[in-house]
N, C-alpha and C positions, 0 to 999 in steps of 0.2 A: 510219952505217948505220941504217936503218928498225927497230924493234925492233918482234918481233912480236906481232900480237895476242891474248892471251891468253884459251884456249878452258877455255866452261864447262860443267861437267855438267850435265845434264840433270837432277838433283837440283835444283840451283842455278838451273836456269833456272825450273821449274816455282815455286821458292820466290818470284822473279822477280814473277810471274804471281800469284801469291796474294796478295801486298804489295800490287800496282796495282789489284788487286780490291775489297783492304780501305780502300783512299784514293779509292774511285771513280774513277778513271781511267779503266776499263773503261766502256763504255758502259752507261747506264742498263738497258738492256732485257737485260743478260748477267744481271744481280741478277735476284732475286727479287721475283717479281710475283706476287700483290697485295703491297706490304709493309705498306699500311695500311687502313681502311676505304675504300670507294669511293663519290663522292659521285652521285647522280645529280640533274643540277637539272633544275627544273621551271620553264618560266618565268610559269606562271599560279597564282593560288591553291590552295591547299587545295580538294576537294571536287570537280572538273572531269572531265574526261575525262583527261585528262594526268597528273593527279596516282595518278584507281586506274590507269591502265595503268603508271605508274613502279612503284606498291607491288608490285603483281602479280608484275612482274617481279622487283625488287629482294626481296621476299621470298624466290624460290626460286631468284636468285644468290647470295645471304647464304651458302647452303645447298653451293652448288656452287665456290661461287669464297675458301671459308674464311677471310673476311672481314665482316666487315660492311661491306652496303650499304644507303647512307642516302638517302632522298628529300628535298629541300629546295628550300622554295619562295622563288623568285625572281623575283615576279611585276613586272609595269610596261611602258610603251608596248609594250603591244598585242606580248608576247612575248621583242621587242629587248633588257629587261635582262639577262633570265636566257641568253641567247645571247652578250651582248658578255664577260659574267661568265667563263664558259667560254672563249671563244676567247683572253681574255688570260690562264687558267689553266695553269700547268704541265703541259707534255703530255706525262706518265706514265702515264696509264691510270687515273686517281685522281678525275678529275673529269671529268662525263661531261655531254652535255646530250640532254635529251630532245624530239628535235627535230618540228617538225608542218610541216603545210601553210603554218599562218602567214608561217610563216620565206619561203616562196618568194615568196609577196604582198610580203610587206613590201619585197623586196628592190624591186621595183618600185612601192611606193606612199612609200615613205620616202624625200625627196629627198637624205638624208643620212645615214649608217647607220656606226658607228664600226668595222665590222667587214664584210668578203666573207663570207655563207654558203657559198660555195662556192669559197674559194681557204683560208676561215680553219678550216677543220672537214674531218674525213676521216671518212664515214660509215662505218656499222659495219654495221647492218642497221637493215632496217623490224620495227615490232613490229605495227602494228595497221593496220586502217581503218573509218574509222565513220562511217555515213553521218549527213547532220545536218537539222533536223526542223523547219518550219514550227509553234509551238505558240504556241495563245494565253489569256488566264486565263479559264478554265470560268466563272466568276464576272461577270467584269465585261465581254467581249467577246462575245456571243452569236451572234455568224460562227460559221457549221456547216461553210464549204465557203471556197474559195479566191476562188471567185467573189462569197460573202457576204462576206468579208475585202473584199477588192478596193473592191467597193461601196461598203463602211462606211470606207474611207478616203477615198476620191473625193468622199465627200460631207462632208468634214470636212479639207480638204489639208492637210497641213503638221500636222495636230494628235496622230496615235498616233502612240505610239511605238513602236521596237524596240530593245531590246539585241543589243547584242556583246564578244567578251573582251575591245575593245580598238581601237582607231583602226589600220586595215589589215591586220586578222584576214580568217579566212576568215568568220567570222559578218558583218564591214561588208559585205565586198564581195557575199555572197550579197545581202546585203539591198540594195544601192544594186544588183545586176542585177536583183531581184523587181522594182524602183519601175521603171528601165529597160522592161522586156520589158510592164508591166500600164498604165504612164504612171500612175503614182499619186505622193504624195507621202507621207512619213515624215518624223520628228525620230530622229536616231541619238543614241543614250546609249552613251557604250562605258565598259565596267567591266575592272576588272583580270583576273576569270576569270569562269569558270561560276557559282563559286559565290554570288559577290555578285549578280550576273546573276540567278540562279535566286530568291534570296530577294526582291528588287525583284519579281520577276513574279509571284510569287505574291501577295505582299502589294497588288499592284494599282497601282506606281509606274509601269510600264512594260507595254505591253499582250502583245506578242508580243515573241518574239525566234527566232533560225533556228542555236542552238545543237546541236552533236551529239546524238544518241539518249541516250546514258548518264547525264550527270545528272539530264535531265527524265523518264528511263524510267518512276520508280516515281510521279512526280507525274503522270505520263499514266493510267498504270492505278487512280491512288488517284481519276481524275477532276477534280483540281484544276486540270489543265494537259490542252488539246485540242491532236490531233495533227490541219493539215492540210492535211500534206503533206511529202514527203520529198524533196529537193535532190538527191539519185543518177537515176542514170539508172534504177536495179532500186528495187525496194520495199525495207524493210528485214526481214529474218527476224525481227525481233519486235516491226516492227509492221506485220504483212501487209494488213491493213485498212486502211491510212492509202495513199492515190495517192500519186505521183510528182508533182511542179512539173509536169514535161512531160503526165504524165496530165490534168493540171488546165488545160491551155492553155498555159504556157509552154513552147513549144516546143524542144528541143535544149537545156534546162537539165539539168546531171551537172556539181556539185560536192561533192564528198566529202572529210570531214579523214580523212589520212595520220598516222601517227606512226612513228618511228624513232630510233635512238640513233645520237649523233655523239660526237665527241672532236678534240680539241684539233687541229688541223695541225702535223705534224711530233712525234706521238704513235708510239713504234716501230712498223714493223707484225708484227711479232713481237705485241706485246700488240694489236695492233688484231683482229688474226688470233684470239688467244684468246678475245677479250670475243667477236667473231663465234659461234665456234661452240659458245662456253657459254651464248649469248643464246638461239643458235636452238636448240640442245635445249631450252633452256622454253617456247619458243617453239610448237615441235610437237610437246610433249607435251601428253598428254589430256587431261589434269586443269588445264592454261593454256586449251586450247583449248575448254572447257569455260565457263570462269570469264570469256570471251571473247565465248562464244555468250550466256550469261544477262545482258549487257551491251549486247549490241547491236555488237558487234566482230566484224570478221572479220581471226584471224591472218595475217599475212602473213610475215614472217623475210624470206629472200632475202639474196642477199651485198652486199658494201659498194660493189661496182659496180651490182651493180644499184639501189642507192639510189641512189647517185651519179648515172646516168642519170636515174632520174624529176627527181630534183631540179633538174638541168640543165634538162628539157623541161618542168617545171611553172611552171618560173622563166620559161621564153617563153611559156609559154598564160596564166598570170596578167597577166604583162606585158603582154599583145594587150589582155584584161577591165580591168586597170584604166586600162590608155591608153582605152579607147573608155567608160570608167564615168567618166574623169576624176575620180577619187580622187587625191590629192596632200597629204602631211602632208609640212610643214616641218621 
């Protein structure tokens, strides 16, 4: 005879339950989250655009997510380190990466990439966008206009130069579509971020470059750095006197850096869901959007589908630009 099986209390069982909890058996995402600081990587230097939209943020989640969050720079090809970094990071909610437009080029200019941007990462939300700025050195370039630019290369081919954060950033590919659309020739120097970028230019190493608004902001208004011209389809709000590419004669030019936060694939979405709507409330708050506006940013937030889509559709329009720019790193 079968002997039967023996029933437990509900005392017993709930104790059951606590044990499995205290061994992790229970799923990651039932604990408690955050249980440690939160890393947010950067994958360009110190000093960039990327770098004050992480602080920004990570400042006033420190604040809301009872943790510290930390910004750490992971610079190198042209954005790829600090992305592969992340994607083979443990997907708890602990390490986060700070994703841009980059990330969509490269998927198409990189003939080899150790990681899917978009099989290996579950977006969270957009934080920013910033449009990015034709500038060249006050000092040693004396181009007033796009059309004096133009000229002053045509008559010298092959000899100035431009910076970019990076081999298949969105700063190369603006500049190999500028030489495209004007029939000019450039030397590309690509640096790790803005910041290196930014001191090269000033100091007179590299003539121009088509880096975002935010670093070069205060070097435009101190006069050391000329704005001219802006790669969006619109002006930018704080540099309303500077044309548009398309203003200037290049016709149908609208490229603009994106930024957003990603996390790991296969990151609970219990926590994915969190970091969302703890992002966006800094996000659309006054005093973010604020500190967004005196930058040359316009907030964006949005859900982690809806990154998800641009990412998807940016991935095919960069793809068309650099099949037809014939950009191709090994």
């Amino acid at each position: 005879m079968t002997a039967a099986l023996p029933t437990f209390p509900r005392r017993a069982l709930l104790a059951l339950c606590a044990a499995a909890a205290a061994t992790g058996v229970l799923p990651a995402f039932a604990q408690s989250w955050p249980s440690k600081p939160v890393t947010l990587v950067v994958p360009f230097p110190a000093g960039g655009t990327t770098d004050v939209l992480a602080r920004a943020l990570a400042e006033r989640l420190t604040q809301s997510l009872g943790q510290p969050v930390i910004v750490e720079s992971k610079p190198g090809a042209g954005s790829t380190l600090g992305a592969d970094y992340v994607a083979k990071s443990k997907p708890d909610g602990h390490t986060l990466l700070i994703g841009a437009v980059h990330h969509t080029i490269a998927s198409s200019v990189y003939k080899k990439l150790p990681y899917d941007f978009q099989k290996d990462f579950v977006p969270i939300t957009g934080i920013a966008l910033v449009p990015n700025v034709l500038v060249v050195n006050a000092a040693s370039t004396p181009a007033k206009s796009v059309a004096e630019l133009v000229a002053a290369i045509k008559a010298q081919p092959g000899k100035m130069t431009y910076g970019s954060n990076g081999n298949g950033t969105a700063q190369h590919l603006i500049g190999t579509q500028f030489q495209n659309l004007t029939g000019t020739e450039l030397l590309h120097v690509p640096y790790k971020g803005s910041g290196p970028m930014a001191t090269d230019l000033l100091g007179g190493q590299i003539q121009m470059s088509f880096d975002t608004v935010t670093p070069v902001l205060q070097h435009i208004r101190a006069g050391k750095l000329r704005a001219l011209a802006v790669t969006t389809a619109r002006r930018s709000s704080v540099l309303p006197d500077v044309p548009t590419l398309e203003e200037s004669g290049l016709k149908g030019f609208d490229i603009g850096t994106w930024f957003g936060v990603l996390a790991p694939a296969g990151t609970p979405k219990d926590i994915v869901a969190k970091l969302g709507v703890e992002m966006r409330k800094v996000i659309e708050s006054p005093d973010f959007r604020k500190r967004m506006e005196d930058i040359g940013a316009e907030p964006t937030g949005g859900s982690s589908e809806q990154l998800a889509r641009q990412i998807r559709d940016e991935t095919v329009k960069f793809g068309k630009l650099v099949k037809a720019a014939n950009v191709v790193i090994e």
